[in-house]
C-alpha positions in Angstrom: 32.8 79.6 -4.0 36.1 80.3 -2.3 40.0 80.8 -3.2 42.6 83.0 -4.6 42.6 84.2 -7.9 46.6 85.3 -8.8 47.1 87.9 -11.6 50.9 88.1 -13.3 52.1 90.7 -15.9 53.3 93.7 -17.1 52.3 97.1 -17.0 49.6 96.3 -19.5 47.6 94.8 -16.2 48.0 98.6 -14.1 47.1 101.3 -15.1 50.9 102.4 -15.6 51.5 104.3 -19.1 52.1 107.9 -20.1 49.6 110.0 -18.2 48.4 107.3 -15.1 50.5 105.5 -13.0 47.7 104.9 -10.5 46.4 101.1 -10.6 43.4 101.8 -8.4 41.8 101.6 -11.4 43.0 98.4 -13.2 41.2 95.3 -13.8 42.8 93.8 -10.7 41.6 96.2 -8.2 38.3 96.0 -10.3 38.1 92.5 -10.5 38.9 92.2 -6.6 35.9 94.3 -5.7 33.6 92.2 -8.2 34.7 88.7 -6.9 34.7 89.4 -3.2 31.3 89.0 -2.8 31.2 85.3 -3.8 34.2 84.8 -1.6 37.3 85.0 -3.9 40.6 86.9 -3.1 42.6 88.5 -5.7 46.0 88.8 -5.8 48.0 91.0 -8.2 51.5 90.3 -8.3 51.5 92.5 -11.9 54.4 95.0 -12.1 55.3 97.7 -14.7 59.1 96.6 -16.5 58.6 93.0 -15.7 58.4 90.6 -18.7 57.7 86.3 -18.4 60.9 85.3 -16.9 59.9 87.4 -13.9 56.7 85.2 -13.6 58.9 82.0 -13.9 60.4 83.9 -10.5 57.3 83.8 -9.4 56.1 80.7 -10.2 57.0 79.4 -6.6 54.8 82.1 -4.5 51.8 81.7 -7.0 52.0 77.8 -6.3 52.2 78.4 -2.4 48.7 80.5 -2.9 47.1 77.4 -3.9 45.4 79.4 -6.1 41.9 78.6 -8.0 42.7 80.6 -10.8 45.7 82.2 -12.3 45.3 85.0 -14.6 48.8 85.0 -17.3 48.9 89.0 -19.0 52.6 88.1 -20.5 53.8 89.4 -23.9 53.9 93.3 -23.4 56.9 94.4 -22.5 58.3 91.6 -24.4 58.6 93.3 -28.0 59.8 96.7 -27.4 63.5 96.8 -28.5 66.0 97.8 -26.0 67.3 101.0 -25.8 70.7 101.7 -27.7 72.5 105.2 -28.2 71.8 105.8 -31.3 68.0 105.3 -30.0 68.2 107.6 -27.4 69.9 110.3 -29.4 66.3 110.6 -31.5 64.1 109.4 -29.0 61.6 111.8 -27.7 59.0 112.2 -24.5 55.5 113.2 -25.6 54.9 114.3 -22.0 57.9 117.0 -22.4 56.8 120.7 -22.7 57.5 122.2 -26.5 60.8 123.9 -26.8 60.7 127.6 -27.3 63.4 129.8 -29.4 66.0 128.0 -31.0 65.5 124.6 -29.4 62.2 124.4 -31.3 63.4 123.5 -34.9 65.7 121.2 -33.4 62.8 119.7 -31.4 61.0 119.4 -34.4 63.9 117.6 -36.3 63.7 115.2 -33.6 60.3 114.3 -33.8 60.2 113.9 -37.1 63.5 111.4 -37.4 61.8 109.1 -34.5 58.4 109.1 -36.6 60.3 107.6 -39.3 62.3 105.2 -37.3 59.1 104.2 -35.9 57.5 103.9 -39.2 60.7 101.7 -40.3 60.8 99.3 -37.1 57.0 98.6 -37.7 57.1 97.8 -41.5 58.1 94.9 -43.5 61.9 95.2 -42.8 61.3 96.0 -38.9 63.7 93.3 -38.1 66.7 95.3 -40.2 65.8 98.9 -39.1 66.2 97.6 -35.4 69.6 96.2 -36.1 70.9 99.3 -37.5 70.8 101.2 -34.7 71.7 98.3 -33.0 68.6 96.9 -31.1 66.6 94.0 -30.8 63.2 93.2 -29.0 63.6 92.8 -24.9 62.7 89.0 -25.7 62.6 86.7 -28.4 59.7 85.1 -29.4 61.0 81.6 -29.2 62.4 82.5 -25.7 58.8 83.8 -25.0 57.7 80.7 -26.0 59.8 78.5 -23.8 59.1 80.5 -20.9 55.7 81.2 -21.1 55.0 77.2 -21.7 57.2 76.4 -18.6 55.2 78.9 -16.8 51.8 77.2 -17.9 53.1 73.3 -17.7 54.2 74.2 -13.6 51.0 75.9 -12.9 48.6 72.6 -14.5 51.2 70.3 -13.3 51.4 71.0 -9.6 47.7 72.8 -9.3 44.6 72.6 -9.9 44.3 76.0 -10.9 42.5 77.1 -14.1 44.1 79.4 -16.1 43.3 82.3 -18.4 46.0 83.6 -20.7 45.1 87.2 -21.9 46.6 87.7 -25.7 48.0 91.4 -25.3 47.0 93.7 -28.4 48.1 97.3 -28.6 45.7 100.0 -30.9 48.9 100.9 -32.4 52.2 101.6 -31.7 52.7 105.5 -32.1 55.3 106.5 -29.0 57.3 103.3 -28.6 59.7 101.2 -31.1 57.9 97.7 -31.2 59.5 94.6 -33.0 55.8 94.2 -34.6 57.2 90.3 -35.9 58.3 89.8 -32.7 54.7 90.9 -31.1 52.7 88.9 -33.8 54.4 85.6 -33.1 54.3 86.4 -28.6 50.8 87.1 -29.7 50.0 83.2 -31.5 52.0 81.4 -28.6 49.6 82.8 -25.9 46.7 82.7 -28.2 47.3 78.6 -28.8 47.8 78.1 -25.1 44.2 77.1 -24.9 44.7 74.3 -27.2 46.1 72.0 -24.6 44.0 71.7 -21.3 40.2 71.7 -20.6 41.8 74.1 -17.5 43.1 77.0 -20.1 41.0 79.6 -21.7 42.2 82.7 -23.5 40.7 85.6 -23.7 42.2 88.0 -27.2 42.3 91.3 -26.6 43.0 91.3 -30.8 39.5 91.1 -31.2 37.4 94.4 -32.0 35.3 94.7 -29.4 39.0 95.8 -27.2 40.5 97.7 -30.0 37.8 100.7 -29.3 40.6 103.8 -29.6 38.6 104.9 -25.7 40.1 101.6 -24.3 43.4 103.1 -24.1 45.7 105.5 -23.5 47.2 108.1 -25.4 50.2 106.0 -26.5 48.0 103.3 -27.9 49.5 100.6 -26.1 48.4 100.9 -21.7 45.1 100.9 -21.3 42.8 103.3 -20.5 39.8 103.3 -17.3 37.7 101.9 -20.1 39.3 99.3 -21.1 40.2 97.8 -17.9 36.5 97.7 -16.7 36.0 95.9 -20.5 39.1 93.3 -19.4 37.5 93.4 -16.1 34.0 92.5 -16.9 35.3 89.7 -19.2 37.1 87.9 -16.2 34.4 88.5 -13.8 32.4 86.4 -16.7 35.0 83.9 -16.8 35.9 83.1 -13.8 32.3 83.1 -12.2 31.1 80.3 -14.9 34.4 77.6 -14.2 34.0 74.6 -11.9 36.4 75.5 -9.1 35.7 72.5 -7.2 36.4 70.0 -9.8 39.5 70.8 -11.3 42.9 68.3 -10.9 46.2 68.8 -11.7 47.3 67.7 -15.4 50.2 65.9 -16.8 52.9 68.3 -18.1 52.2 70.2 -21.5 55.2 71.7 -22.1 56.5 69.0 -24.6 53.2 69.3 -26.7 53.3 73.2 -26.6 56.6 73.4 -27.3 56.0 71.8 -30.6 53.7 74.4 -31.7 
């Protein structure tokens, strides 16, 4: 067994968050070590900020790899809500040191106004408490959607790469403002992505066996050591059982996903 296996995403595939910004220890690097020995070559093109239209950038240096497989970890970054100034005037850093003296009730009046905002974005009228302070997700869902199906129709259509689509699944949201209606519907169009081609399987970090509090970090949302070895040891898995050799390019899918 030889090739390249490509990996595009956010900073849910390093081990970027609150207290690592080190990815010597994401599921990348692990996977690289795992996979060398039967020949295959990891690439990691997987960036902290960047969101699906950045792999649509990409799309043209993933094809030039020829690649065997191509591992899709879009949707993260997606659903936070951009910042506004009326955002950034409650916002608070968990890594700051406590205020002393009189900067502490202030401090405190701070935290307690963004847990409630956070608490409003992630209920039933999420969509609402967003637009009063005037914010919306990074990216739509439906723009998601488009994106992430041209992304998957150029990859089948013009290799014969297999792909896995990871479905991105936080603990919870605690630190950041998440459009959670936003995240659920990102969360289905990756999810169904394996509906259309022999060549796609998904693996759904929604199921329980990833939401083990250990398998992330303390904001609930980067993972932790743990859980990339868990995501790790479920590619090796994958990868390792799929019929490299045999796979051909398919016709184009994005007309049938896009009805979804």
């Amino acid at each position: 067994m030889a090739g390249t296996v490509v990996v595009c995403g956010d900073s849910l595939a390093t081990r970027f968050g609150l207290f690592h910004r080190r990815d010597s220890s994401a599921f990348p690097q692990l996977l690289r070590k795992a996979l060398a020995v039967q020949g295959l070559k990891v690439v990691s093109l997987a960036k902290a900020g960047l969101m699906v239209r950045d792999t649509q950038a990409q799309l043209d240096r993933v094809i030039n790899m020829d690649p065997a497989v191509v591992i899709l970890f879009n949707g993260g970054r997606e659903s936070l809500l951009r910042d506004s100034r009326l955002l950034n005037l409650i916002r608070t850093d968990p890594r700051r040191v406590a205020a002393t003296g009189w900067k502490a009730p202030l401090q405190a009046i701070r935290r307690c106004i963004y847990k409630g905002f956070l608490a409003s974005v992630q209920g039933p009228r999420g969509d609402l408490a967003a637009t009063l302070i005037m914010s919306s997700p990074n990216l739509h869902h439906g723009e998601f959607r488009a994106s992430f199906n041209d992304v998957l129709d150029a990859i089948l259509d013009r290799t014969s790469a297999h792909v896995i689509a990871i479905v991105p699944c936080g603990l919870e949201m605690r630190i950041y403002p998440w459009s959670i209606r936003n995240n659920v519907a990102i969360q289905e169009t990756v999810a169904r992505s394996a509906q259309h081609s022999d060549r796609v399987t998904c693996i759904d970090l929604r199921d329980d066996h990833y939401l083990s509090p250990e398998n992330f970090q303390g904001d609930g949302v980067h993972y932790s050591e743990a859980g990339h070895r868990a995501i790790a040891a479920e590619l090796e898995q994958r990868v390792t059982s799929l019929d490299l050799a045999a796979a051909t390019p398919d016709e184009p899918v994005s007309q049938s996903l896009s009805r979804k």
